[in-house]
C-alpha atoms as one frame of an Amber mdcrd trajectory, in Angstrom:
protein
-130.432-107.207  77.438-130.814-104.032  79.569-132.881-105.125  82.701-136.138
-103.519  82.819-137.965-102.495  86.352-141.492-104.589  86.981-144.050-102.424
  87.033-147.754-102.789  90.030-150.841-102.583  87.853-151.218 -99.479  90.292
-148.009 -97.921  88.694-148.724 -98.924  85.114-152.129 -97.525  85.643-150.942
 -93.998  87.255-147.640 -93.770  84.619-150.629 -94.607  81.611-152.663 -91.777
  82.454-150.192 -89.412  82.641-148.950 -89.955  79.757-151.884 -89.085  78.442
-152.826 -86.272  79.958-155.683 -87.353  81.885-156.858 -87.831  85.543-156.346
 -90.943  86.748-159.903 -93.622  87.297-160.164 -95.645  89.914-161.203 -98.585
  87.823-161.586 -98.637  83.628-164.222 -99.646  82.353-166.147 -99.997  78.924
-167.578 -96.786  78.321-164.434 -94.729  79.203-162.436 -96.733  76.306-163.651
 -94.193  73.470-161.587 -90.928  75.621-158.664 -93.598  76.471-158.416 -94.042
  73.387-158.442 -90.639  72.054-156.247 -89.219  74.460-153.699 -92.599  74.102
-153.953 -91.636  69.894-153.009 -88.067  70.612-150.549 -88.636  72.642-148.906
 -91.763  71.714-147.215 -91.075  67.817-147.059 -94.154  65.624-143.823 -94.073
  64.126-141.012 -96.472  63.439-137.832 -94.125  64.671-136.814 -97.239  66.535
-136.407 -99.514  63.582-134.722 -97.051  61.373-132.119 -96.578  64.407-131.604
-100.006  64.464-133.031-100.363  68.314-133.904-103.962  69.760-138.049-104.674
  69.150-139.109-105.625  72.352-142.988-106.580  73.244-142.604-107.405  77.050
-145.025-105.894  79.312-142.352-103.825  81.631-140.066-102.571  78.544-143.366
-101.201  76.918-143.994 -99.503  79.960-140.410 -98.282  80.211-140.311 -97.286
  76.590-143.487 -95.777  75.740-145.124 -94.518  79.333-142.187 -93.514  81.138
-139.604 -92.542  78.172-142.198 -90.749  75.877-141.839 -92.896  73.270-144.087
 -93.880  70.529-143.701 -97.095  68.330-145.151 -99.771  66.072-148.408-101.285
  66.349-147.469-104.326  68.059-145.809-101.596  70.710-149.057 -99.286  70.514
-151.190-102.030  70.648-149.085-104.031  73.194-149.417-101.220  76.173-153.145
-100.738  75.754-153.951-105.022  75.148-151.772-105.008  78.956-153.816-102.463
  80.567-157.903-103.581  79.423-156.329-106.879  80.451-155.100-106.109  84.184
-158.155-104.291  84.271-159.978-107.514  83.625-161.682-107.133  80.371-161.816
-109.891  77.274-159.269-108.776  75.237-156.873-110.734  72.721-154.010-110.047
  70.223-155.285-110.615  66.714-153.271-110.071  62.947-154.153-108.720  60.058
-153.226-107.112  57.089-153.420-103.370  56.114-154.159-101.736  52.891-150.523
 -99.315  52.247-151.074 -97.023  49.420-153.407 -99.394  47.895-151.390-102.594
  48.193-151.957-105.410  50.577-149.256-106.006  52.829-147.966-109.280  54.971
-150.206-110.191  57.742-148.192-108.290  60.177-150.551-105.500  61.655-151.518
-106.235  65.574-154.853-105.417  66.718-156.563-105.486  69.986-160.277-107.911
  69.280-162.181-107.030  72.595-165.354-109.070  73.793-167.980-107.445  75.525
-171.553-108.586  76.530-171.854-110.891  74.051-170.381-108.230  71.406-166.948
-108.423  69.651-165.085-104.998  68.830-162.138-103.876  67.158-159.769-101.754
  68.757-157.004 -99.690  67.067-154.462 -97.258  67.519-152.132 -96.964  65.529
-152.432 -94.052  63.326-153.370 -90.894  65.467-156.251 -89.332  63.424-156.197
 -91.848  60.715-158.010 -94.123  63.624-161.478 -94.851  64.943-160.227 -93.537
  68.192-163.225 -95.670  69.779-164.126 -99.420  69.614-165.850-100.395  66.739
-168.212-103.303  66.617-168.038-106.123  64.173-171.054-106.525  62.463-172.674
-109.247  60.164-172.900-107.477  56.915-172.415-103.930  55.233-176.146-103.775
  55.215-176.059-103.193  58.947-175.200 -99.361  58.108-173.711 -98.850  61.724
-170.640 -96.424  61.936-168.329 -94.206  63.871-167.100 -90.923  63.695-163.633
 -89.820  65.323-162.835 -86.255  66.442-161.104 -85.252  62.957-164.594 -86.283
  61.355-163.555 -89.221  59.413-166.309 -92.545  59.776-165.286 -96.031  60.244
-166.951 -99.035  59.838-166.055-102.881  60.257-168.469-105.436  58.841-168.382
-109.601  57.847-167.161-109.677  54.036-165.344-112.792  53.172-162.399-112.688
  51.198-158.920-113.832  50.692-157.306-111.267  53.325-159.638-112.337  56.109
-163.306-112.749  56.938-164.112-108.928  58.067-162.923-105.433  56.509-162.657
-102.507  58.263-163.080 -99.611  56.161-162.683 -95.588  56.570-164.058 -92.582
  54.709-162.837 -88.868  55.294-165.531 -86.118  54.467-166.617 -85.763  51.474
-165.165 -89.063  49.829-166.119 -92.668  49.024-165.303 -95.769  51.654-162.062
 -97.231  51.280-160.522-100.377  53.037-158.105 -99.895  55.341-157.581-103.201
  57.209-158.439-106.822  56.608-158.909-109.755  59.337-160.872-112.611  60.852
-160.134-111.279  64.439-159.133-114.698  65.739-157.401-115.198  68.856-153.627
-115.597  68.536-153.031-118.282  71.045-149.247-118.093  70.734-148.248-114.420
  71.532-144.641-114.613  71.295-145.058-116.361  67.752-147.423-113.618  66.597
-144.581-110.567  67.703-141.556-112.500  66.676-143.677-113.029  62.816-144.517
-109.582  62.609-141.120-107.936  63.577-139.291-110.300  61.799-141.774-109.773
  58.394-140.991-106.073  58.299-137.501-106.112  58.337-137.846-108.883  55.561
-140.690-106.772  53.584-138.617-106.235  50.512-140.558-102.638  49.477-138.582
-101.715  52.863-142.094 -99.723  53.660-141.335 -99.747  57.629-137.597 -99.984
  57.164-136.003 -98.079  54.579-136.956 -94.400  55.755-138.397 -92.803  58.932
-142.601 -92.828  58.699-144.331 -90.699  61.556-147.708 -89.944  62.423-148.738
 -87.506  65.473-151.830 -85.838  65.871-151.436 -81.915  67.419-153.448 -80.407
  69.849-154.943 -77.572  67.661-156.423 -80.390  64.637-153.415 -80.765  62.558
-151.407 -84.211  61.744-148.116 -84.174  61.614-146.459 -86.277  58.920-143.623
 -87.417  58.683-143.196 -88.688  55.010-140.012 -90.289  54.444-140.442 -91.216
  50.610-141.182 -87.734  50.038-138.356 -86.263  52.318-140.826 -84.231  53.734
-142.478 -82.848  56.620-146.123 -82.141  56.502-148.876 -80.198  58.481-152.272
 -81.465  57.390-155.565 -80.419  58.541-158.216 -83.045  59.874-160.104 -82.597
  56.654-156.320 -84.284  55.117-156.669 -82.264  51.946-154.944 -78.889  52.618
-151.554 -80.125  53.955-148.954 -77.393  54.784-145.394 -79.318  53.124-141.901
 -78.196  54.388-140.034 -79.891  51.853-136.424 -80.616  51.461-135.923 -81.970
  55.317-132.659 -84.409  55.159-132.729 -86.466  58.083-128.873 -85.099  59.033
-130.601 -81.716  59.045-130.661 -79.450  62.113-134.270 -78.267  60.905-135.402
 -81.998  60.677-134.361 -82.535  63.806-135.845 -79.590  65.708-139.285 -81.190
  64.547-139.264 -83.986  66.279-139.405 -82.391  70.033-141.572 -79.676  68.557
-144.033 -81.625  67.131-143.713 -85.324  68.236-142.995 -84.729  71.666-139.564
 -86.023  71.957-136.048 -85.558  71.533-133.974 -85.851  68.483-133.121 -89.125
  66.401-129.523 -90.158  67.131-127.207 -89.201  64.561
């Protein structure tokens, strides 16, 4: 195992916001989570390059620090997630690892998602980031019952709400709608504590390289949100690369991009920020 440097709070805190692009606070507090979280979703691409390349899935403090902060990586949710649970923690908020299971192309997967459950003056919030623009990009509040009618709105205009609706997934559903359309389910939990942290990483890793539909493992998946609006997609089913405005219906496709490709490959830095996958 490659040894990692340990990282102050002061230098995890200064290396965080610049890789984010933003001035650095003295001390983080509630209300500034909404542009953290923004900015980190912007900035931060949720992809699983590192898994296709057959990389070690780490979840230690430093090495997420190394990886994401200092190397300009992105990563999985339990990476994503694991750098921003670290840093509301150190800055000594309420927050704990929960799992949960996402709706993929309308099928349930394994209870392998990490989430961030924050409590907050007697509130409880859910905080995700995995996704870019496909995100709340802000905490969003648990609430007792659809009826409650509370929402939020991200910067690409799409609502999310998370509300008490027992079922056999978990005992709250988050759920998103882009303009124009119906609410659809996105993500299902009870937002329990998971006591046992290394158990929770170790479950999840281990359950998407056993997910036999190969979704996070059989073909490199990309999401990276670009400073002018668009998304950029990278669809591996499809062998594709796709543009998409924040409205999601008008994508721009460059089709036919083989991984081995020089063109595929001068995407990456252009548009995720990053050097090329390892051939």
């Amino acid at each position: 195992m490659i040894e990692i440097k340990e990282y102050s709070f002061q230098e995890f805190k200064k290396l965080f916001f610049k890789r984010i692009g933003l001035e650095e606070l003295d001390e983080i507090k509630f209300e500034d989570l909404t542009l953290l979280m923004e900015s980190y979703s912007k900035n931060v691409s949720f992809n699983n390059f590192d898994i296709i390349e057959g990389k070690e899935q780490r979840w230690d403090r430093d090495y997420l620090i190394e990886r994401i902060l200092v190397e300009g990586k992105g990563g999985m949710c339990y990476q994503l997630h694991g750098v921003f649970y670290h840093l509301l923690k150190e800055s000594g908020m309420d927050v704990f690892y929960s799992r949960g299971r996402c709706n993929l192309l309308g099928q349930m997967a394994n209870p392998t998602h990490v989430s961030i459950g924050l409590n907050h003056l007697g509130n409880r919030y859910y905080i995700e980031l995995s996704g870019g623009a496909f995100v709340p990009q802000q905490p969003l509040l648990l609430q007792n019952s659809q009826d409650d009618e509370e929402y939020s709105i991200n910067k690409s205009g799409c609502k999310f709400r998370v509300y008490k609706c027992e079922s056999e997934y978990g005992t709250y559903v988050a759920e998103y709608q882009r303009p124009g359309l119906g609410w659809e389910p996105f993500f299902f939990s009870s937002f329990e504590k998971e006591l046992d942290q290394d158990e929770l990483f170790k479950y999840s890793i281990q359950t998407v390289h056993d997910d036999p539909t190969k979704h996070f493992t059989g073909t490199y998946i990309g999401v990276m949100p670009q400073q002018d609006g668009d998304i950029a997609i990278v669809d591996g089913s499809k062998q594709c690369f796709v543009l998409s405005n924040c409205q999601f219906w008008q994508p721009r496709i460059e089709p036919g991009l083989e991984y081995s490709t020089q063109r595929f490959q001068d995407y990456l830095p252009k548009y995720f920020g990053f050097n090329p996958l390892q051939q």
